[in-house]
N, C-alpha and C positions, 0 to 999 in steps of 0.2 A: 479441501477447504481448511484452512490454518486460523486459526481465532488464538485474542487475548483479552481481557479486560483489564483495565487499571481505572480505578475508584469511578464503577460505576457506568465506566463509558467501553463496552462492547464492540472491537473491534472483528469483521469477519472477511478473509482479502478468500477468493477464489479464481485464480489464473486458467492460464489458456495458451497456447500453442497456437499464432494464425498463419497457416500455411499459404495462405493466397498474401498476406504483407512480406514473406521471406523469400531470401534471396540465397540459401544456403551455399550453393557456388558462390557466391561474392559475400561471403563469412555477414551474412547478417540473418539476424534471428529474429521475428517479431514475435511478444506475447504482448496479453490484454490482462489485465485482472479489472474484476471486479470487487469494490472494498463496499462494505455496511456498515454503518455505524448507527449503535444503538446507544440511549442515554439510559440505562437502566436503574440508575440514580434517580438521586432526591434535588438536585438543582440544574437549572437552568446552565447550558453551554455554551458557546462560540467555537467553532474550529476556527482559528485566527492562522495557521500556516504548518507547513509542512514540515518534516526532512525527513528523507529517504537515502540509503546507503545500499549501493545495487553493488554485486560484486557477479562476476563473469569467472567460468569455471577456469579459468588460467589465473586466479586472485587477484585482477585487475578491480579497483574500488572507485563507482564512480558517487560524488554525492551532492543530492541535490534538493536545495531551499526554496521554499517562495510563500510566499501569501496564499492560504487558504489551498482548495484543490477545485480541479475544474474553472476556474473561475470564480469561485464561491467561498463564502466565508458563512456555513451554514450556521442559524441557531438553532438546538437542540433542549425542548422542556422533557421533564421525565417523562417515558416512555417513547419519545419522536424520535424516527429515522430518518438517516441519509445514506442513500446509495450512488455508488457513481463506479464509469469504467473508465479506465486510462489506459495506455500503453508502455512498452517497453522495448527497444531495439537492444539486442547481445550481439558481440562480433562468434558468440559462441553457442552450440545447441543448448546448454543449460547457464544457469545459474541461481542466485538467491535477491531477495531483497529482503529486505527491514527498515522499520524507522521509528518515527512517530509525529503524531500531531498534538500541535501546540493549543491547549486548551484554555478560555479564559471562561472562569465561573462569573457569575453576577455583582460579585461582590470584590471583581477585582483581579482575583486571584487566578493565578494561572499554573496550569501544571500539564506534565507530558500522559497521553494517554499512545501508549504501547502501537503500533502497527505487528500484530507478528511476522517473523520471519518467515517465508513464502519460496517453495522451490518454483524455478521458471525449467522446463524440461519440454525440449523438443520430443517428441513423441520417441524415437528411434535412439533415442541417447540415454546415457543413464542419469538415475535418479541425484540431486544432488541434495534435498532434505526428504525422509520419510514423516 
């Protein structure tokens, strides 16, 4: 489990290894994480979008944008969670990701709340964050 917070907003990603989605003869690797986010804050949130910067254990950087996650552009009052699981295809057994979500407070403002950095690790391979 890898956590970060930035001003209030509790980030917590917990990944996975799915051996029935991979195809490790044909260099593909599926993992799942699971992210939570918590408003541990005093104002109300919006997750308005994403970006994510995945790198593959040969420093290949892929990076990717979009509106909200899942489908969603959750609000968050103090104390409300959002939880959701996504995936991940690697041409490689390990690698990392990171990023952040783009946050907009009530009153306008908007600022980056941290995604931590998250090892993806085929079971059999080595570790690429501790």
């Amino acid at each position: 489990m890898y956590k970060a917070v930035t001003r209030g907003i509790s980030v917590t990603v917990t990944p996975r290894y799915l051996p029935e989605e991979s195809s490790p003869e044909d260099g593909r690797y599926f993992f799942a994480y699971t992210v939570e986010i918590i408003n541990t804050g005093l104002e109300r949130v919006q997750l308005k979008a994403r970006y994510w910067r995945i790198t593959d254990e040969r420093g290949n950087v892929q990076e990717v944008r979009g509106a909200g996650v899942v489908g969603e552009q959750p609000i968050l009052g103090p104390g409300e969670s959002f939880s959701y699981t996504s995936g991940c295809p690697l041409p490689t057994p390990s690698g990392t990701m990171q990023g952040n979500y783009l946050m907009e407070a009530v009153d306008g403002e908007t600022f980056d709340a941290e995604i931590p950095a998250f090892s993806l690790d085929q079971p059999d391979s080595r570790k690429t964050l501790h």
